[in-house]
C-alpha positions in Angstrom: 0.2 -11.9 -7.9 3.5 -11.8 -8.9 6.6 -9.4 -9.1 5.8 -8.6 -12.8 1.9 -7.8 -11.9 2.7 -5.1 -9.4 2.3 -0.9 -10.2 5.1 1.0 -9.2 3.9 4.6 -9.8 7.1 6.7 -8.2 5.6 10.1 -9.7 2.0 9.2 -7.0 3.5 11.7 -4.4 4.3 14.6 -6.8 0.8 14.4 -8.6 -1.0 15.5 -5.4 -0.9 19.7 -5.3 0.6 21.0 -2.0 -1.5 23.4 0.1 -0.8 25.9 2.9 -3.3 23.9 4.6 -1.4 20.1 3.8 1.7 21.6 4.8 0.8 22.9 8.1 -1.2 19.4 8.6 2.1 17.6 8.0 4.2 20.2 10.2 2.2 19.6 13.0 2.3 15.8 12.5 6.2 15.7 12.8 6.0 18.4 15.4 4.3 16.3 17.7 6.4 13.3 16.4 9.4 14.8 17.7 7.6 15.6 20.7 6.5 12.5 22.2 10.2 11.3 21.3 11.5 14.2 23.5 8.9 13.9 26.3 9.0 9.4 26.3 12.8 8.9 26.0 14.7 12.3 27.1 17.9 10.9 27.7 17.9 9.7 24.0 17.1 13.2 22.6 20.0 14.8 24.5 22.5 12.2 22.9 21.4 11.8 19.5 19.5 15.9 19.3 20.4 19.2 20.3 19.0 19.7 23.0 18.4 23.6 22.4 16.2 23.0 19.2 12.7 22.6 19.5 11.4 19.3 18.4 9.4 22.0 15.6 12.9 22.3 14.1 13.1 19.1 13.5 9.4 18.6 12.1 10.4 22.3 10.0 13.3 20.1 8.4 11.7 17.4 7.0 9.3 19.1 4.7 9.7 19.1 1.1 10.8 22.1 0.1 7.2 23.2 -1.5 5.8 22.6 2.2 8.3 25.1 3.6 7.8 28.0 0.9 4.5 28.1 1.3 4.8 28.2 5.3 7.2 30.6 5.0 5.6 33.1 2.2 
């Protein structure tokens, strides 16, 4: 295979149609994420987080913005 034979399909993500269901899926993925970084390295997470947000603040902000309407609404 070479560089010329390979499929880049950017658009791939954007096809797939976003549900309530995905995006609670993918907000409990990065909630429990953030989690295990809090609860294995806590000295870390004080430096580099707040430490008053919840690690679900964190998971909240990384959706795409279709995933958060739809939690929201």
């Amino acid at each position: 295979m070479s560089y010329h034979d390979i499929d880049y399909d950017d658009d791939a993500e954007e096809e797939s149609e976003t549900t309530l269901q995905s995006a609670r899926e993918e907000l409990e993925y990065w909630t429990e994420f953030f989690q295990e970084q809090k609860d294995e390295k806590p000295e870390e997470w004080m430096f580099y987080r707040n430490p008053f947000l919840d690690p679900s603040v964190y998971a909240f902000w990384i959706l795409a913005d279709e995933e958060k309407e739809l939690l929201l609404h």
